[in-house]
C-alpha positions as CSV (number, residue, x, y, z in Angstrom):
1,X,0.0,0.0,0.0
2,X,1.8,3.4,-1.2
3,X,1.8,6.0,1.4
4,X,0.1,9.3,0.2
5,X,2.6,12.8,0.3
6,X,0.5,13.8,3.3
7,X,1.1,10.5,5.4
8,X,4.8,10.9,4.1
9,X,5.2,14.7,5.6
10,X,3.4,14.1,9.0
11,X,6.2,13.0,11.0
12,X,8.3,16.1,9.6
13,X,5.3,18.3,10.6
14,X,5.5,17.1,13.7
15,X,8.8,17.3,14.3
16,X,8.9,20.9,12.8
17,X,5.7,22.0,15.1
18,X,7.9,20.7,18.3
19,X,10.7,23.3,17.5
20,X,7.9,25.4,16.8
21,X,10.0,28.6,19.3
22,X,12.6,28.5,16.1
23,X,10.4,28.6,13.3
24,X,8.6,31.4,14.9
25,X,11.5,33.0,15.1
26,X,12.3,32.4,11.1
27,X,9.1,33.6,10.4
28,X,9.3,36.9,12.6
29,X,12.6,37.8,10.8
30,X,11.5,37.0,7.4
31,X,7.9,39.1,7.8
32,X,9.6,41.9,9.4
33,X,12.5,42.4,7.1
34,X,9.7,41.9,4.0
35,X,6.8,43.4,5.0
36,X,7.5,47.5,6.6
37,X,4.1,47.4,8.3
38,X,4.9,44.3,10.0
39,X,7.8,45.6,11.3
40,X,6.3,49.0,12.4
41,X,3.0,47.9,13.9
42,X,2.3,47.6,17.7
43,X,-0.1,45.2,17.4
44,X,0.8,42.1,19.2
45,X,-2.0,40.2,17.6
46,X,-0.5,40.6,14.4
47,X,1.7,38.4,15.7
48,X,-1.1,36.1,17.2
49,X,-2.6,36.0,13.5
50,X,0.5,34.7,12.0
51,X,1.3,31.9,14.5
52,X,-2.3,31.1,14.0
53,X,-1.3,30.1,10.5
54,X,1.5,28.4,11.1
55,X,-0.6,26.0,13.9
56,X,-2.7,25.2,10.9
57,X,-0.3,24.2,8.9
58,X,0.8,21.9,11.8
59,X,-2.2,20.8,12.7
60,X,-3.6,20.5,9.1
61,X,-1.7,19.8,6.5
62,X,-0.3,22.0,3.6
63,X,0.6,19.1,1.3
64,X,-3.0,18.4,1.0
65,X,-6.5,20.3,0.1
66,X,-7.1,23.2,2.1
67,X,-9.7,22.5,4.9
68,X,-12.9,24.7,6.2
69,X,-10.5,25.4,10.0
70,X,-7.8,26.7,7.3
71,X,-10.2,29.1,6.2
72,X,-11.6,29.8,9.7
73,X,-7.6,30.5,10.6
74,X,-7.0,32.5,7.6
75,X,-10.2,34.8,8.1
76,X,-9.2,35.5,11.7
77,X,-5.7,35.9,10.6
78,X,-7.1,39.1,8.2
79,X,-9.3,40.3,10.6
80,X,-6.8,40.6,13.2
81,X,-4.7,42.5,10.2
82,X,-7.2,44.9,10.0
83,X,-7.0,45.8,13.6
84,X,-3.2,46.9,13.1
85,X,-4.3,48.7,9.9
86,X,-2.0,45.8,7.6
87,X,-2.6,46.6,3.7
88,X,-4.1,43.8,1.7
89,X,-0.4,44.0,-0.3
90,X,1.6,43.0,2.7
91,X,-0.7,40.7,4.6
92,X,-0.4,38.9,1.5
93,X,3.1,38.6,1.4
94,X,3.2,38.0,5.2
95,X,1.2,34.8,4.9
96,X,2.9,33.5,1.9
97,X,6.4,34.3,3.8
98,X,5.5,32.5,6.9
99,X,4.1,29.5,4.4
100,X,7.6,29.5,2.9
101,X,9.6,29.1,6.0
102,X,7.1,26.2,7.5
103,X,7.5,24.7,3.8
104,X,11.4,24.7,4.0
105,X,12.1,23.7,7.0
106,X,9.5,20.6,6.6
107,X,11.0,19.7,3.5
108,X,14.2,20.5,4.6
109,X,13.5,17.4,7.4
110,X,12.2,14.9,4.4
111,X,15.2,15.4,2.3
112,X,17.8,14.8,5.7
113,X,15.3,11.8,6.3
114,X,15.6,10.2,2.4
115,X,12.1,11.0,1.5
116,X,13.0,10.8,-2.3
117,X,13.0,14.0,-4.4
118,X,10.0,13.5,-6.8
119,X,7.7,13.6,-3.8
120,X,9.9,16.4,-2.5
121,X,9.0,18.1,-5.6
122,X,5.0,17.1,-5.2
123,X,5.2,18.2,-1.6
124,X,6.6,21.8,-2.7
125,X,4.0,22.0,-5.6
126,X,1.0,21.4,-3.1
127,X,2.4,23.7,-0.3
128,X,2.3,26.5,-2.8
129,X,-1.0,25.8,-3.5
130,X,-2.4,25.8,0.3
131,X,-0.5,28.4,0.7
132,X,-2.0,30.6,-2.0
133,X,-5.4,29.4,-0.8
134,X,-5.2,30.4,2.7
135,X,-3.5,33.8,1.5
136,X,-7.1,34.5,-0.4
137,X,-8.9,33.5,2.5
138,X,-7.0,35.7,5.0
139,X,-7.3,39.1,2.5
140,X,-11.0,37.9,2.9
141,X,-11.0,38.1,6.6
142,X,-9.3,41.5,6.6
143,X,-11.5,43.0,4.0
144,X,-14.4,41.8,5.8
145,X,-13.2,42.6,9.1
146,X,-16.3,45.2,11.2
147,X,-14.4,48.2,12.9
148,X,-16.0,46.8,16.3
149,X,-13.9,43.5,15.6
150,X,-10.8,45.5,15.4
151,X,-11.3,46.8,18.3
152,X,-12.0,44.2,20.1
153,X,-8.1,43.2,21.0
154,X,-7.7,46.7,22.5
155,X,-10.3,46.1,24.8
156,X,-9.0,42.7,25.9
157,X,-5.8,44.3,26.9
158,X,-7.5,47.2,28.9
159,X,-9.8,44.1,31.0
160,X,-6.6,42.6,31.7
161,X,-5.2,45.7,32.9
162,X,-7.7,46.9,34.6
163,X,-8.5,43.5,36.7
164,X,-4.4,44.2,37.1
165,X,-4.7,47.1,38.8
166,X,-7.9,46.2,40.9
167,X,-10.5,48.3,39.5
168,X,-13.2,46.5,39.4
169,X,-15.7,49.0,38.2
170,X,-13.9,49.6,35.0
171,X,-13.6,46.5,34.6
172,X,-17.1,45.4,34.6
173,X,-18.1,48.3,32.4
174,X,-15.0,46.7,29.8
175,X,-16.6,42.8,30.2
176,X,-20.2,45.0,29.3
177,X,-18.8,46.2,26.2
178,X,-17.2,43.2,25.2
179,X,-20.1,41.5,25.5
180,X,-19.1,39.0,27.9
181,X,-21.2,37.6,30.7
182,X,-19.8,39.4,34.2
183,X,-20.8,35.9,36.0
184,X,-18.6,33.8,34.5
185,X,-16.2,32.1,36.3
186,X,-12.6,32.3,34.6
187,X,-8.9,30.5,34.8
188,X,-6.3,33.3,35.1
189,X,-3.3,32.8,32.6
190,X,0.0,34.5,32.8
191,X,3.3,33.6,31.5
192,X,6.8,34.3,32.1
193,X,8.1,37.3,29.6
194,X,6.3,38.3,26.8
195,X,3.1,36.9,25.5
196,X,3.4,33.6,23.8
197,X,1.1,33.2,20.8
198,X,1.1,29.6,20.9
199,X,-0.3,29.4,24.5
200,X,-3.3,31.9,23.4
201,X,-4.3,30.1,19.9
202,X,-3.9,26.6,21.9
203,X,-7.2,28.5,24.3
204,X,-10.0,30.0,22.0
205,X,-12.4,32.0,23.7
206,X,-10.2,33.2,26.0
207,X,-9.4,37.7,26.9
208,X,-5.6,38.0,26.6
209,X,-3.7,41.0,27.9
210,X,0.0,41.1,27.1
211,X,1.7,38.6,29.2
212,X,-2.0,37.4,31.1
213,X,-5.0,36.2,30.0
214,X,-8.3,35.2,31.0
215,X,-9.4,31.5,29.8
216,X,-13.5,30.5,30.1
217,X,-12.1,26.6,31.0
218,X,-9.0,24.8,32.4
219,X,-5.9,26.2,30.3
220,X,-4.7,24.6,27.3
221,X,-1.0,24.8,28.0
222,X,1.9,22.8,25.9
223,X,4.9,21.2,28.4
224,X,7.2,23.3,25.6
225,X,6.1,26.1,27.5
226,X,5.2,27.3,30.9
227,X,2.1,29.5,32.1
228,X,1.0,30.1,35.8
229,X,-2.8,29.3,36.6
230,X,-5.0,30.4,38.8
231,X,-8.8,29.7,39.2
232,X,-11.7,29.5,38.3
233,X,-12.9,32.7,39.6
234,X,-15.3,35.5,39.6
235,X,-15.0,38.9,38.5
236,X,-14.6,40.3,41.9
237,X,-11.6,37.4,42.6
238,X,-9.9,38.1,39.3
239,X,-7.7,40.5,40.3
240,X,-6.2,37.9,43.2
241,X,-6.2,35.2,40.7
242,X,-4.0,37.0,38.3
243,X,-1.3,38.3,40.9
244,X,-1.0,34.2,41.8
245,X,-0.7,33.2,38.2
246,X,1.9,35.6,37.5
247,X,3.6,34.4,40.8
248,X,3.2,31.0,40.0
249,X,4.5,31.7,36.0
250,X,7.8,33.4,37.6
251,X,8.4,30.3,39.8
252,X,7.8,27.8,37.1
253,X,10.0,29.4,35.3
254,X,13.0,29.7,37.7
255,X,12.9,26.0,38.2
256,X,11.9,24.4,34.9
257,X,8.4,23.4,35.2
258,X,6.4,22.8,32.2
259,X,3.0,23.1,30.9
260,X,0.1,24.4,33.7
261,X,1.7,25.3,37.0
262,X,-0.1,26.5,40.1
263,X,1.3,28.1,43.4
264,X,-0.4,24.7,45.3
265,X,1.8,22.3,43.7
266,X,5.1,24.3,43.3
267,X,5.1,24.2,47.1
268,X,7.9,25.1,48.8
269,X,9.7,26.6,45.5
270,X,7.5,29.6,45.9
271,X,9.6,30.8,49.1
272,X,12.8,29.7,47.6
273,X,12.2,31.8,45.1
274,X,10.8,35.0,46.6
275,X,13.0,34.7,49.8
276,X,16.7,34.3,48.1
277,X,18.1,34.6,51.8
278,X,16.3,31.8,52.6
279,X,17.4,29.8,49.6
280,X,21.1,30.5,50.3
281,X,20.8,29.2,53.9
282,X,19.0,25.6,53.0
283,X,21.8,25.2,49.9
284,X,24.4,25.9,52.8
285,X,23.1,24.0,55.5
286,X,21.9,21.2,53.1
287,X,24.2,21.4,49.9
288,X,27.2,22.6,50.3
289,X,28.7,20.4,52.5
290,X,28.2,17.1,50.4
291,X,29.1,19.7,47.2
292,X,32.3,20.2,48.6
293,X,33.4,16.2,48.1
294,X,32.6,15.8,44.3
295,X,34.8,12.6,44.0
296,X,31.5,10.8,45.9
297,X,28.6,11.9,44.0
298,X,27.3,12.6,47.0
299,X,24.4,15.6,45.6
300,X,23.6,13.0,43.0
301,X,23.4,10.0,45.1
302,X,21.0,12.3,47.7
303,X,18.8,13.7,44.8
304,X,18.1,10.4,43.2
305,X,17.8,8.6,47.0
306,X,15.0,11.1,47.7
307,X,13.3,10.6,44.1
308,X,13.2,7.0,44.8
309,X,11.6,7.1,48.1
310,X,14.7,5.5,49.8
311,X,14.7,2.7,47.9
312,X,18.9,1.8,47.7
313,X,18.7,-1.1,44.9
314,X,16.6,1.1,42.8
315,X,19.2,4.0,43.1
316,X,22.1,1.7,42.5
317,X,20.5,0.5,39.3
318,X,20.0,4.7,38.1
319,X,23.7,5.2,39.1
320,X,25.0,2.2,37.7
321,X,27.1,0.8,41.4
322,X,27.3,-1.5,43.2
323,X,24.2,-0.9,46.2
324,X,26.9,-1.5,49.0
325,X,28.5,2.0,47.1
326,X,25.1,3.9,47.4
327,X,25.3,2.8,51.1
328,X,28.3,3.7,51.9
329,X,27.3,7.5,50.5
330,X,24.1,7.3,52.4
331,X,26.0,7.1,55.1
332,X,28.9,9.6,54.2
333,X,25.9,11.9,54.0
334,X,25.0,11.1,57.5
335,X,28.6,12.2,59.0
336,X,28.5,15.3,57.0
337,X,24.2,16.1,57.4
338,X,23.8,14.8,60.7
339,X,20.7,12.4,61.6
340,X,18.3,15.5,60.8
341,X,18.1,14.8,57.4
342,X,16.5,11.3,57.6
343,X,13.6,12.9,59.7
344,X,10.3,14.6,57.8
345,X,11.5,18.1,58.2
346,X,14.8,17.3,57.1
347,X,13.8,15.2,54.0
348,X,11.5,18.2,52.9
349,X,13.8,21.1,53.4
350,X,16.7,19.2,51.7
351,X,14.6,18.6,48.6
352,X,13.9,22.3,48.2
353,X,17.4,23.0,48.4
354,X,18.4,20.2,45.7
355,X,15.7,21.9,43.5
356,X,18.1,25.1,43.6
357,X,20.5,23.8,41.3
């Protein structure tokens, strides 16, 4: 049975929406150096627009017919153009840019992976071809787009702001005019940095400010990236709820989480993070000391004894020694620790001062 161009460019589609931070990037670079207005505009939802495309080229498929959510993407694409005043011209070129750089890097993968050239050659022809497609539909969208719709992302960003600084009145007039229900309950989003567009197309329906966001059901959130989350809540608890999702983003961050975090199960890294005095004294009292005799692997040994739950032959087996070895460091450790870190307390504060690095 002969596999069709689109089964044959899945697995690079995949691979090429996993690295998804570099081709964002490529894109970025290639619109802004080709297209002035891109380059010019405020507008982060420009930006949304375009990364819109490319999840529906990952999602879809641009080496087969353009589907009815392509056209859905594309229209949204334009009418989130319009909102930054982009000319029909350049959106053009914009979507047919960021088409190109998902089509090369794809291919790019085949041809390192042996996928022979003819269908390298098909796969190009029929890339081109989505790509006009959804290039129509998005001039569509922009054409289209009502001056109350290109508004709308302005207004999104002043809810967010406003809930950020507490005022709850203007807030509630805001959620009026967008036409949202003021009883809904929502999950506060924030992320570390700036505003990632894949984390806001991955959550439709939701109000996004520039680095928070309001989402009407439990967060969509990829383990590439890493968003704080807090909720659901009312209107009047918003403003809480956003303060302990950006909290909970800046901790995730720091220690490497991914996907949804929340202040309840980052723990005891909150305090480690916001209290660096207190960090340096659990690394000294717990750390250091075992730190200072490399030639054991005593920090290693310790991290994985705690990860497996005491367990000696399972920790000799992840080491690769002998389990009288991880003994003997166990109780190296114990010379150097004292008895305290066997004991609840102990166990706890010593595995908040491993998670420092």
């Amino acid at each position: 049975m002969s596999i069709s161009i689109e089964q044959r460019m899945r697995p690079h589609l995949d691979a090429m929406w996993a690295d998804r931070d570099r081709i964002v990037r490529q894109v970025a670079q290639s619109v802004t150096r080709g297209v002035p207005s891109y380059a010019t505009t405020p507008s982060s939802e420009v930006w949304i627009g375009m990364t819109r495309i490319l999840e529906r080229a990952a999602h879809g498929n641009p080496f087969g017919a353009p589907t009815d959510d392509d056209r859905l993407a594309a229209i949204g694409t334009g009418a989130q153009g319009a909102g930054a005043g982009i000319a029909v011209d350049d959106l053009v070129t914009a979507v047919l840019l960021g088409a190109r750089e998902v089509e090369y890097d794809v291919l790019e993968r085949a041809t390192e992976a042996g996928v022979p050239a003819g269908e390298i050659l098909e796969a190009s022809r029929r890339a081109r071809v989505w790509a006009e497609q959804v290039a129509v539909w998005a001039v569509q969208g922009l054409c289209g787009a009502a001056e109350a719709d290109a508004e709308d992302h302005v207004r999104h960003e002043q809810l967010i702001a406003e809930l950020q600084a507490g005022d709850l009145d203007a807030a509630r007039a805001t959620l009026d005019r967008l036409g949202l229900d003021p009883a809904t309950r929502w999950w506060a989003v924030a992320v570390a940095g700036d505003a990632t567009p894949a984390l806001r197309l991955a959550n439709h329906g939701a109000v996004w400010g520039l680095t928070a966001g309001l989402v009407p059901r439990a967060p969509s959130v990829p383990r590439e990236l890493v968003a704080g989350v807090s909720g659901p809540a009312g209107v009047a608890e918003l403003p809480a709820a956003l303060r302990d999702a950006a909290r909970a983003a800046r901790v995730g961050a720091r220690f490497g989480r991914g996907g949804a975090v929340t202040l309840a199960e980052l723990g005891l890294l909150v305090p480690l993070h916001e209290d660096p005095a207190l960090a340096r004294r659990l690394h000294e009292r717990w750390v250091a000391p075992l730190a200072a005799e490399p030639r054991h692997d005593l920090v290693a040994t310790l991290r994985r004894w705690l990860e497996r739950d005491g367990q000696v032959d399972a920790v000799a087996r992840d080491l690769d020694v002998h389990a009288n070895t991880v003994r003997n460091r166990l109780a190296r450790i114990g010379r150097l620790l004292g008895d305290a870190w066997r004991a609840p307390q102990g166990r706890a504060e010593v595995w908040a001062a491993l998670q420092l690095g």
